[in-house]
C-alpha positions in Angstrom: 17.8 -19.7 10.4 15.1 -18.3 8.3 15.6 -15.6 5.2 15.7 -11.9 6.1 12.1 -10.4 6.0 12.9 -8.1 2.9 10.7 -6.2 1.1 10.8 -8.7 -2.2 10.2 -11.8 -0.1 7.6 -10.2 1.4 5.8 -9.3 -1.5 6.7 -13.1 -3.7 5.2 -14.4 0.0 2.1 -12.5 -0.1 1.6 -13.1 -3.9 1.8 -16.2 -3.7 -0.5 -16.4 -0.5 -3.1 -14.8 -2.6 -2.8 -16.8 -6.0 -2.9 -20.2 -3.3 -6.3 -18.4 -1.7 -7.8 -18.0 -5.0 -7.4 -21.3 -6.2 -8.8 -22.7 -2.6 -5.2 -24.9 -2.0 -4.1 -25.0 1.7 -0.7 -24.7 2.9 -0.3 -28.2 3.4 -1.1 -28.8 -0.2 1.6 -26.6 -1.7 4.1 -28.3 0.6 3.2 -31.9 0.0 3.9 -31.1 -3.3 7.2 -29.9 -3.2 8.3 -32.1 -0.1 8.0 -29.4 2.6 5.7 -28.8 5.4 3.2 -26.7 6.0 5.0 -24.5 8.0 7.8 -24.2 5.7 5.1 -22.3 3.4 3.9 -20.2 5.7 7.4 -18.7 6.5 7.5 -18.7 2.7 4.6 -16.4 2.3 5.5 -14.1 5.5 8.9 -13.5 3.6 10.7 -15.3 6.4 12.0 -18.6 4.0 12.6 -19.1 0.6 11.6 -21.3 -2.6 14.1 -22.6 -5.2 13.8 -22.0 -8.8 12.6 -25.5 -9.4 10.3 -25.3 -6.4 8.8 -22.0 -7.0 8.6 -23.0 -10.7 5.8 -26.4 -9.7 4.2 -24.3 -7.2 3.4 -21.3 -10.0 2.2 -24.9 -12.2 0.4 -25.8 -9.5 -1.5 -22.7 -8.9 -1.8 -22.4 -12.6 -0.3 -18.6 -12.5 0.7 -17.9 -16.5 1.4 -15.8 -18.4 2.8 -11.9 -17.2 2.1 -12.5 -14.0 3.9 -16.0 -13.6 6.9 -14.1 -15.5 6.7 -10.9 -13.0 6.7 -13.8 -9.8 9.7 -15.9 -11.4 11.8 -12.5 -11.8 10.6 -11.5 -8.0 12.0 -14.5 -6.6 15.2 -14.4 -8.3 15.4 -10.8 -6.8 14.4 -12.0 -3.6 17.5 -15.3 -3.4 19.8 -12.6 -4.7 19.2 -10.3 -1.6 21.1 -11.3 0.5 22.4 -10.1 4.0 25.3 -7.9 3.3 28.1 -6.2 5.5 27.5 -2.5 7.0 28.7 -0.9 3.8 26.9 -2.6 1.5 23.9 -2.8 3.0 23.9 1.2 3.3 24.4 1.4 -0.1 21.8 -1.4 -1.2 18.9 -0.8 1.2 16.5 0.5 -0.7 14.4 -1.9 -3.6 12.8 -0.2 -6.0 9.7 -2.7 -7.5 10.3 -2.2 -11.2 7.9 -4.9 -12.3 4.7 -4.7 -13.9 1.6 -5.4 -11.2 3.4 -3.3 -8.4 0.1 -1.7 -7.1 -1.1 -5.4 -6.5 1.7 -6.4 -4.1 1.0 -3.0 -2.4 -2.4 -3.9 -1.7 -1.2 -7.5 -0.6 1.0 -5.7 2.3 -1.7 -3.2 3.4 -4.0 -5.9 3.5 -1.4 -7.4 6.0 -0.2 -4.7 7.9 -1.6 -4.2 11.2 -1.1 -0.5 11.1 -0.8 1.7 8.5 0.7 5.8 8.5 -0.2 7.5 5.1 0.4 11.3 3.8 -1.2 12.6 0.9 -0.2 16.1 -0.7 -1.6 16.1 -3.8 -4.7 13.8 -3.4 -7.1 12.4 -1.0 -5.0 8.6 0.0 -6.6 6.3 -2.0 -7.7 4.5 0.7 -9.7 7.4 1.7 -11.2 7.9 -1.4 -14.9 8.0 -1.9 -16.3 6.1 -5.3 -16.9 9.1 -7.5 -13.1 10.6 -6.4 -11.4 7.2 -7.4 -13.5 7.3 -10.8 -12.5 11.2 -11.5 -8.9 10.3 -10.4 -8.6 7.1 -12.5 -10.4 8.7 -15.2 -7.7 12.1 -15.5 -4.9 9.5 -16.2 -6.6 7.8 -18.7 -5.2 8.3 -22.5 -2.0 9.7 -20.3 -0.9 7.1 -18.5 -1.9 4.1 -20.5 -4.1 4.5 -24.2 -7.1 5.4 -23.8 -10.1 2.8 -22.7 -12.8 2.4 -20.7 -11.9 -1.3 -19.6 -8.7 -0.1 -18.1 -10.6 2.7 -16.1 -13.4 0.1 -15.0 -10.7 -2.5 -14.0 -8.6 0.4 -12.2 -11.5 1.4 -10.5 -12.7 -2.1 -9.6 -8.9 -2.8 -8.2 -8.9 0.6 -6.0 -12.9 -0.3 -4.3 -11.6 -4.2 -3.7 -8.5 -2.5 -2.2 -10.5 -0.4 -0.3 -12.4 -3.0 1.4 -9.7 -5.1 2.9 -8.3 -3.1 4.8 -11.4 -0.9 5.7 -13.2 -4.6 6.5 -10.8 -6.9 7.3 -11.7 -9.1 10.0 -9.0 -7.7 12.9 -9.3 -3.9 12.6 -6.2 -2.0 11.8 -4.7 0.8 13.2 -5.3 3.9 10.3 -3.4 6.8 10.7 -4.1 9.3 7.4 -2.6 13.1 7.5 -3.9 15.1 4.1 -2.7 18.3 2.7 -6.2 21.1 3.3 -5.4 21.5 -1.2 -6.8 18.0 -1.4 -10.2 18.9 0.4 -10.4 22.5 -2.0 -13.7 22.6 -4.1 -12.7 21.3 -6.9 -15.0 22.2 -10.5 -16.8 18.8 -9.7 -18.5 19.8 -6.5 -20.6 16.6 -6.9 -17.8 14.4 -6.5 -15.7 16.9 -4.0 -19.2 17.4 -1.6 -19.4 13.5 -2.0 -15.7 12.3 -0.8 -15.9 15.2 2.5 -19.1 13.0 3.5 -17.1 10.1 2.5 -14.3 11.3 4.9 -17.0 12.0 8.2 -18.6 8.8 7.3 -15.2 6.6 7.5 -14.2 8.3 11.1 -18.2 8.1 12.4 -18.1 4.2 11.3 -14.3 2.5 12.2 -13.4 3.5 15.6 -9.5 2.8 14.8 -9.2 5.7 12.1 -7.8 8.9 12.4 -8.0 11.3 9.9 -6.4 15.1 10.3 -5.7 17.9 8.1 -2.5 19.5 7.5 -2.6 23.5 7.8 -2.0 25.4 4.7 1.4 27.4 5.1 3.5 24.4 6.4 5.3 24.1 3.9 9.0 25.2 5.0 7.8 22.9 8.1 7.0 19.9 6.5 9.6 17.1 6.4 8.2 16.1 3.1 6.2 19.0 1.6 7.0 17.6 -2.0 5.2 14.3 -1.9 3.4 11.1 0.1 4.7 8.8 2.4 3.4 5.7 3.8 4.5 3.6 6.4 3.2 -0.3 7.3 3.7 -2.1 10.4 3.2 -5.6 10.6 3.0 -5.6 14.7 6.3 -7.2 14.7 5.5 -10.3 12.5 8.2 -8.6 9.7 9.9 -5.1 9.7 8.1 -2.5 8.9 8.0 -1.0 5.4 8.0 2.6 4.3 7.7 3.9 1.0 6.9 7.3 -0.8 4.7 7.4 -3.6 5.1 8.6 -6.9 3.1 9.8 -9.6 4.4 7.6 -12.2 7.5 4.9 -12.5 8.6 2.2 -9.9 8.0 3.0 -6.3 11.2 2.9 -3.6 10.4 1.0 -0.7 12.4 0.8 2.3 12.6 -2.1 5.1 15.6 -1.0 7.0 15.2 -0.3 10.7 17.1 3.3 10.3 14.9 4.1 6.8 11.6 2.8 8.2 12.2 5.1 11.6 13.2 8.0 9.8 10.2 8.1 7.4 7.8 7.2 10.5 9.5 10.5 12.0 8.9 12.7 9.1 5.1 11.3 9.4 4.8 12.1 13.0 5.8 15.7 12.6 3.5 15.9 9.4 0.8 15.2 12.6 1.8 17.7 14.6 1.9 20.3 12.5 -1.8 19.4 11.2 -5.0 20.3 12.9 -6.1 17.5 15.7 -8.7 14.9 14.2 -11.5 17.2 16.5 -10.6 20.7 14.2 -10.2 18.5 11.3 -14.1 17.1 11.4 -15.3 20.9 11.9 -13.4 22.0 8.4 -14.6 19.0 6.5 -18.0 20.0 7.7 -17.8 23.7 6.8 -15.8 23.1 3.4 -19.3 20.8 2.9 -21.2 23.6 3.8 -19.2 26.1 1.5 -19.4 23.3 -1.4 -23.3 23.4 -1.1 -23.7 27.1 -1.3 
């Protein structure tokens, strides 16, 4: 019987997936060289099987993954043998992993680029994924000297990560399912109307151009209403391949993600009544269009 799909072999999976990519190996070639077949290492990187120490230790070699990141992959994987199934107690008590390494916006990324759906609320700011060149670069640029000292490479790399982000799941070769619900404060003209004018045109452009995006607008005044008026939620479904993962964001420190069945419905359910109680993707094109109107003016 294979591991259980959990969050941290999910995300060792999918790193490892990507570092194997890079480097152009197949699948066959990691497991010829630990003695396993291809198929092994696919269930390996969909979080469904597992790698030894000594295994996972030649196939970081092999990949020649050094440094932080080969640390941050050697702790994962002892996180993800350690995680075991547990009885009804514990698992209640234990559900939630909170991703307390350094690179955890990577193996975000890694599971959006996998999901086959993807639910997102935004209060404060436009979902990154929605976010329109200029927006990620004034975004990225306020937590700069804040969040990490001060420099430009940081913001250029930030900003390079966001846009390649961006793209995979925007372009990747099966269209996803995109469901995004933001908060009307996101869309207010901001003192930049050059970047705010730019990510409204941004927003009409993404619906206009991928048919399987919907975008809406949650009504000011919801706030009693709203299941989680005090931050963002996002929810991936892998159409069954693994359980679903839910998390809600944070604006600094480790995120909590959640992968049990009774979490992952519940924060799916706060979603959907986030939609309900926002304006239909129809009213939400006509405001973007007027708030570009009123930005121009």
């Amino acid at each position: 019987m294979g591991a259980r799909q959990t969050v941290e072999r999910r995300q060792l999976g999918l790193s490892l997936k990507r570092h194997r990519v890079a480097r152009g190996r197949s699948q066959a070639d990691v497991g010829k060289l630990i003695g396993q077949s291809d198929s092994r290492i696919s269930k390996v990187e969909d979080g469904s099987a597992t790698l030894s120490p000594a295994q996972l230790e030649r196939v970081l070699d092999y990949l020649d993954v050094r440094g932080g990141e080969r640390d941050t992959l050697l702790e994962l994987g002892a996180r993800a043998r350690r995680r075991q199934r547990r009885s009804a107690k514990e698992s209640h008590e234990y559900r939630a992993y909170a991703d307390t390494l350094p690179g955890s916006f990577q193996r975000l990324a890694d599971m959006e680029a996998e999901a086959a759906a993807i639910c997102c609320y935004g209060a404060g700011v436009v979902p990154g994924l929605l976010q329109s060149p200029s927006y990620i670069r004034a975004v990225t640029s306020a937590c700069d000297g804040v969040f990490w000292p001060t420099s430009e490479i940081e913001v250029e790399n930030r900003f390079a990560f966001r846009r390649e982000r961006q793209i995979k799941v925007l372009e990747a070769q099966t269209s996803k399912k995109l469901e995004f619900v933001v908060a009307e404060e996101a869309l207010d003209v901001d003192d930049d109307t050059t970047v705010m004018r730019e990510q409204l045109e941004h927003l009409l452009y993404l619906v206009k151009q991928h048919q399987r995006i919907t975008i809406q607008v949650l009504k000011r005044g919801m706030s009693l209403r709203n299941p989680v008026a005090n931050g963002g939620i996002v929810v991936l479904d892998f159409a069954g391949s693994a359980p679903r993962v839910a998390f809600a964001s944070t604006a600094y420190g480790p995120s909590t993600y959640h992968d049990d069945e009774e979490d992952t419905a519940a924060m799916l359910r706060a979603f959907r009544k986030v939609q309900r109680l926002a304006r239909d993707p129809a009213d939400t094109a006509t405001l973007i269009r007027r708030k570009l109107q009123e930005n121009s003016s």
